[in-house]
N, C-alpha and C positions, 0 to 999 in steps of 0.2 A: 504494500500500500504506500503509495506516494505522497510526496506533500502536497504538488498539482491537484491531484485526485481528490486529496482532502477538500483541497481550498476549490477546486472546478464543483463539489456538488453543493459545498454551503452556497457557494453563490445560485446553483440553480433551486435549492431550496427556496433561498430568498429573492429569487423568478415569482418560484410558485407562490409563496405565502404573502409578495407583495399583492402580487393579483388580485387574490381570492379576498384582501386587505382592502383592498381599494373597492373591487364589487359590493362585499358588505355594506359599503357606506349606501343611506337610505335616507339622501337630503344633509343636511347641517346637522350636526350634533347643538340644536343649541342651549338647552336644556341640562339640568343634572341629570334628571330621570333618563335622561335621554343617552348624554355624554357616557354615563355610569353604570346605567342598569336597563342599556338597548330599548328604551321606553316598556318594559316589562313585558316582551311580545316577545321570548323567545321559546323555541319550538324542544321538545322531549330529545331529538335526536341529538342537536347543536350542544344543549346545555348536557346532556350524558359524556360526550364528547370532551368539552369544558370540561368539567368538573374534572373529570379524570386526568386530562393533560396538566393543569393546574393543582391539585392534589397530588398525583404521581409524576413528579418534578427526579432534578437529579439525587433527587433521596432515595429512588427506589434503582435504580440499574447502576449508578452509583453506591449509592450508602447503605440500601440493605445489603444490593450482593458485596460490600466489601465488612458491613457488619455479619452476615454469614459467615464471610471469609474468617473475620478474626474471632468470632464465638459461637460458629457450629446454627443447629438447627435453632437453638432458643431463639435466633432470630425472625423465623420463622412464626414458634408462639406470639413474639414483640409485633409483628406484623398481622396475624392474626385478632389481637386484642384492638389492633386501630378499627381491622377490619367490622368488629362488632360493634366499635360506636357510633360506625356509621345509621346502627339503625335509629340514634337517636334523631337523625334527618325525619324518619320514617313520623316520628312524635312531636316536634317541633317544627318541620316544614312547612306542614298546614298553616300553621299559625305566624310564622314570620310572613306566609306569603298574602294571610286575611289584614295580618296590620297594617302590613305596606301596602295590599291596593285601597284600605280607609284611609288611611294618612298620609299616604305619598311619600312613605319612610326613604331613603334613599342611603343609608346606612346603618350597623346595628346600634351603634352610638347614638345616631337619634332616636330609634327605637325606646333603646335605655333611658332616654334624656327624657322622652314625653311619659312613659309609663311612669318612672319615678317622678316625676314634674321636676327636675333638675339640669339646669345645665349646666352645673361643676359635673356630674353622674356622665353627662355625655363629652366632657370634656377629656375628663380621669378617662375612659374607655378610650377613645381617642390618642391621646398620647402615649398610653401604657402599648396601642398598639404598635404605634411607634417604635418604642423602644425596644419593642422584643423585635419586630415580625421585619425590619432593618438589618439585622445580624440573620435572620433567615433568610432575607433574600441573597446575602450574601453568599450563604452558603449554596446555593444555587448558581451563583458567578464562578466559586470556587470551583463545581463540579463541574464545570465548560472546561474551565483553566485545569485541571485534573488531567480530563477526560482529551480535549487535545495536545496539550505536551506528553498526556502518555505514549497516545500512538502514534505519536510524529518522533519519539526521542528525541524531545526538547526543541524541534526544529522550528514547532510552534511554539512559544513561550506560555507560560499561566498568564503572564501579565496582558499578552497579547488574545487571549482568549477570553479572558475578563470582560473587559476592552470592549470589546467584538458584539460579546450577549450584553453589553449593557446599551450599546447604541442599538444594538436590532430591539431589544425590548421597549426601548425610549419611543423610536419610530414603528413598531405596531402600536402601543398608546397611543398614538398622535392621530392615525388617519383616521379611524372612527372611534375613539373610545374602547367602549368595551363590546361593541358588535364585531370590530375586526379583531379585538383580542381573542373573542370564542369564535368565530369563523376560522381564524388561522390556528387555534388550538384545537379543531375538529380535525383538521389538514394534521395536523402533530400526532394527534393520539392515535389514527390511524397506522401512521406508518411505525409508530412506536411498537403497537402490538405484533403491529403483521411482521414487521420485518428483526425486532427482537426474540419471536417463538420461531420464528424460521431459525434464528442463527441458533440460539439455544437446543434445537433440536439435533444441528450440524456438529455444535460442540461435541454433545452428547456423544452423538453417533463416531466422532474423532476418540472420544473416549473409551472407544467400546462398549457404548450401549448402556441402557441406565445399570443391567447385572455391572457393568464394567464399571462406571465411575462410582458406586456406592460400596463394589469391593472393593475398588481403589481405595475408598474415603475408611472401610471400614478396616483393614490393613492399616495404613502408614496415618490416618488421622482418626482414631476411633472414638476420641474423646467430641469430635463434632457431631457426631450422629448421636451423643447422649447428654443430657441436662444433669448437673447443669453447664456440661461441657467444656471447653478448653481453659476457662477461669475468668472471660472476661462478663460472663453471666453469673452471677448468685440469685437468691430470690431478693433481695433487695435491693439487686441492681436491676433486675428485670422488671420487678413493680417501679424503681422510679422512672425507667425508660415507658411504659406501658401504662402507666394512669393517667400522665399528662396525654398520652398520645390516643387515648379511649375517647376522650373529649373535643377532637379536634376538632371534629363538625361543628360545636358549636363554638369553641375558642377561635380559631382563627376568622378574624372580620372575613378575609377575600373569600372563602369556607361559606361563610353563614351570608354574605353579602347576595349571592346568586340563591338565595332562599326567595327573594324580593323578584327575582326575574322573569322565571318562566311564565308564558301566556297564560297557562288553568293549571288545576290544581292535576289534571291528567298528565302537563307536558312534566309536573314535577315529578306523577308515580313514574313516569319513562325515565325522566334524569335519571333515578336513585337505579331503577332496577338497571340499567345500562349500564352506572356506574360499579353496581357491584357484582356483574359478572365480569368486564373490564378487568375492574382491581385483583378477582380472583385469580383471573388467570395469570394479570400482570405479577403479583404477589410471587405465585411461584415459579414463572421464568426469573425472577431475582434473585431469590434463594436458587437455583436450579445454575444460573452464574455463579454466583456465590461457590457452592459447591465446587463445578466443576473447576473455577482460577485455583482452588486449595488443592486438586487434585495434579493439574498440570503445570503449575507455579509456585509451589507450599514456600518459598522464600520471598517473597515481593516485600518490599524496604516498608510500604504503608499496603494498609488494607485497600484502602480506596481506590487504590493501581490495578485492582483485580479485573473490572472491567475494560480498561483502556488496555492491559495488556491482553488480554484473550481475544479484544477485536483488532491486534495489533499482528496477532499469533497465525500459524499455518492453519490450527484450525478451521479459519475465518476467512471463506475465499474475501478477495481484498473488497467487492461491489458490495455483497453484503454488510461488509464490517462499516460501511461509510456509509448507507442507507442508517447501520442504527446509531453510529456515532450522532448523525444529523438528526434522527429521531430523540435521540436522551438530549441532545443541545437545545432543540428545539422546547421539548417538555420543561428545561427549564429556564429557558427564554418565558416560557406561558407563564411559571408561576412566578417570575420577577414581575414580568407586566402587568398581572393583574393584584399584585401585592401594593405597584407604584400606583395605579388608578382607585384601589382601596383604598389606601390610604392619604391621596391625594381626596377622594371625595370624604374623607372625615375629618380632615384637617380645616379643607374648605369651609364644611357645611358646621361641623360641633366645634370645632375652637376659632377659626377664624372668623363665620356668622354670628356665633355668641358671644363674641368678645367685639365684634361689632353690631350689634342691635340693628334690624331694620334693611341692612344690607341685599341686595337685591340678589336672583337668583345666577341670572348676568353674572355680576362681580364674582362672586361665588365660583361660577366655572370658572374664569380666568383665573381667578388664585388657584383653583386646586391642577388645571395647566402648569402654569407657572412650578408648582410645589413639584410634579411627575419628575423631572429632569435632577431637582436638588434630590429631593428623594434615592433617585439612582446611584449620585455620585457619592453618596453617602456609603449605600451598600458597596461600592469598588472599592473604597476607601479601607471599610470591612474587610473585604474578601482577601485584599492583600496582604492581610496578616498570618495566612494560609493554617489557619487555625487545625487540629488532625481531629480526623472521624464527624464526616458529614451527617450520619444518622446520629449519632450524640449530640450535635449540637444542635441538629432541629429540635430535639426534642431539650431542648434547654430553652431553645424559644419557647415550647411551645409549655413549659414548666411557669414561664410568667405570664402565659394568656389565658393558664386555667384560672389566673383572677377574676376571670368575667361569668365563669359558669354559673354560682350558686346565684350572681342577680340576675342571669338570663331566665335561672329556673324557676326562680322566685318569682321575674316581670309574669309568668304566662298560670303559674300552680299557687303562689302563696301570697294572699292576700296583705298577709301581714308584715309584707317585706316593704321596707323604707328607705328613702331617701339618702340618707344616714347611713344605713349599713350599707349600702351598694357599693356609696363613696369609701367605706373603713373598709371595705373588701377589697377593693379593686384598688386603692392606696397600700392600706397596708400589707397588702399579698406581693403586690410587686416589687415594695420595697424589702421585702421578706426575701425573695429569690431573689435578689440581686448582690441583697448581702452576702447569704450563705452561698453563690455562685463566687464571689469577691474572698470566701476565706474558707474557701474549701469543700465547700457541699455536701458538710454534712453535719446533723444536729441531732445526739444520741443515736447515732450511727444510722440513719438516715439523708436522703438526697432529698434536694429541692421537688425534686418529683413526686415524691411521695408526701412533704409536709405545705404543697401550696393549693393543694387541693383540701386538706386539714384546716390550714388557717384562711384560707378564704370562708369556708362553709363557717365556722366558729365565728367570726368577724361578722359576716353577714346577720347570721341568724340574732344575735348577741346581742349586736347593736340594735337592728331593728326590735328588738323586742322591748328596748328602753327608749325608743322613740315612734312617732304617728306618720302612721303613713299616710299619702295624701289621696283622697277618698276619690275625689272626683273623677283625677286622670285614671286613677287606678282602676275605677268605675268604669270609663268610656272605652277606654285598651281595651276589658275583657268581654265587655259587649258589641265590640267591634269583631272578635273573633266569631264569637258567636251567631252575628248578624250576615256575614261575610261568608260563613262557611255556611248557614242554615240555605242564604240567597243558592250559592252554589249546587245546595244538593236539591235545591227544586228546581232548578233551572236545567240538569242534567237529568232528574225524573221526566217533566216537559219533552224534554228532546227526545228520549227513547218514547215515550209514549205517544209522540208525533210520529 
């Protein structure tokens, strides 16, 4: 495999995905609903497609197979576990998708801001997202940067590959918002799947066939086919990896943001169910890499080499290995761009509209334009710190955004949840994992992972119980859902029964 080769398909990639970028556009974005949440018209297949390109980033053909790599199959269960909280979409979905068509919600931060009637609540969410889900996106720069100095030996630079996915992510942002983000993320997820289980199968079969590479494994590495495996899983490293990571659907805003998007509440049962045969099978072509780099390569200097080297390898005729190269670049090209346009639309709308009263909707988009570009230069900033073990440190992000879980659960199930503690949650959780991130991570021998989902719920519950919550909004929010999803289910009676 060539460097020409490398660099002749990213450019035809970004042929293809400028295209299909530019088709997307459907008039002026000039709206937030609009710019941010494709005026909420979009279709079961598009957003299945989405979700999954944007979810399954370079953390998964990156960072699990190279978390495989370094601790066997538990990585697998750690993947399984995200797997199952997906179904919390299943339970929550409905109801992000009934307040946003009442309200016009346009992020979960306002969400949070109107149900609590607070906008320090939508602000705290906001920022906090910030600061975690910025070191994520980085880690997504990093896996470009990885992923082409591996297979080019160095010929590409990390820094030049950084580089690279922070300007393609900047300008898919720019041409429509977030229609060309999920249109060019349908184009990604595609070729991720098809052209990742093609080559994973090629490995395999190089390997001698699954009997062949699982005696391999079971032979010369036998400690990865068993829990709790080669030493870099205990059960207390596996729950802190795996509690934060259960919650993801509803922790991460760009996650829970596309709850607001789809046209009915059908194109949302398509999203979930597309995304989780997707993620299944995606899941264990990862692990399945994983595996096979430990059988063919058991010395690689980092875990995270494990992919770029197997599609570097004879294995891997060279057309295929550059098909999924540009597939994993691509995926996480998706979730940098739609992490920049989250979090530019919460910046815009809960701190920068709050903090200016009255502010039109106009201004609004133009600042939260403006913010996509700093935002980016932020995460390269990040990423060049080459920090090691991509799936550890997502899940370190994703350790400070379970702040937001116990008031998300509370905005929809607990009345009695207040203003005040949303704020003491989502403050003092974050400052909580930042510390014990800052001097070591760990508190009675315990990680962040495991005590920020503790003290958020404690915080929450705690405080609100020694303060009032505010009746009204709290009042209109739940009757909203109510009204919203009743409308829905006679409107769909109606229609079969016509």
């Amino acid at each position: 495999m060539t460097e020409a080769m490398i660099w002749g398909a990213i450019a035809l990639y970004l042929l293809v995905a400028v295209g299909i970028a530019v088709l997307s556009r459907q008039g002026a974005a000039n709206s937030m609903s609009g710019y941010f949440l494709g005026n909420r018209q979009m279709n079961g297949f598009v957003s299945a497609l989405s979700y999954s390109a944007t979810t399954y980033s370079a953390f998964m053909m990156v960072g699990l197979a190279g978390l495989t790599y370094a601790g066997g199959v538990g990585a697998l269960g750690f993947e399984i576990i995200y797997f199952a909280g997906v179904s919390l979409v299943a339970v929550f979905g409905p109801r992000f998708w009934a307040v946003g068509k009442k309200f016009g919600f346009v992020t979960p931060s306002e969400m949070l801001g109107y149900r609590y009637h607070s906008k320090p609540v939508a602000m705290a969410v906001a920022i906090t997202s910030c600061i975690f889900l910025i070191p994520y996106s980085a880690v997504q720069l990093a896996g470009v940067g990885y992923l082409l100095e591996g297979m080019t030996d160095g010929a590409i630079t990390f820094t030049a590959g950084v580089v690279m996915a922070t300007l393609i992510a900047v300008f898919f942002s720019y041409i429509a918002g977030i229609r060309s983000v999920m249109w060019t993320d349908s184009l990604q997820a595609l070729m991720m799947i098809v052209a990742s289980t093609l080559v994973a199968l090629l490995v395999i079969q190089g390997l001698g066939g699954f009997s062949g590479l699982f005696g391999t494994l079971e032979a010369e590495h036998p400690a990865a086919l068993t829990v709790p495996g080669t030493g870099l899983f205990s059960l207390v490293t596996f729950l802190g990896l795996s509690i934060p990571w259960f919650f993801f659907s509803l922790s991460n805003p760009q996650v829970s943001q596309r709850l607001f998007m789809p046209a009915s509440l059908r194109a949302m049962r398509q999203m979930l169910i597309g995304f989780l045969v997707f993620g299944f099978l995606y899941t264990l072509v990862s692990v399945l890499w994983g595996f096979s780099a430990l059988a063919a390569f058991p010395d690689l200097a980092r875990a995270d080499l494990a992919t770029p080297t197997l599609l570097a390898s004879d294995f891997v005729p060279p057309v295929l290995g550059v098909i999924v190269m540009v597939g994993i670049m691509a995926a996480a090209v998706s979730t940098i761009d739609s992490i920049m346009l989250t979090l530019a639309a919460m910046f815009s709308r809960d701190v920068y509209a709050n903090a200016k009263p009255g502010v039109n909707e106009k201004r609004q988009l133009l600042v939260g334009k403006i913010v996509v570009p700093v935002i980016a230069l932020l995460a390269l900033g990040f990423a060049e710190l080459q920090l090691d073990l991509i799936a550890v440190l997502s899940v370190a992000a994703s350790s400070g955004l379970v702040a937001m879980v116990p008031a998300i659960i509370g905005a929809f199930y607990w009345k009695r949840g207040t203003a005040a503690g949303a704020l003491a949650s989502i403050v003092g959780t974050s400052v909580f994992v930042l510390l014990m991130y800052a001097t070591g991570n760990s508190l009675l021998g315990l990680p962040a992972g495991i005590w920020g989902i503790v003290v958020a719920a404690a915080l929450f519950v705690g405080v609100s119980f020694i303060t009032t919550p505010h009746a009204a909004s709290r009042d209109a929010f739940l009757a909203a859902i109510t009204e919203v999803l009743e409308r829905n289910k006679r409107v769909k009676v109606d229609a079969s029964s016509a």
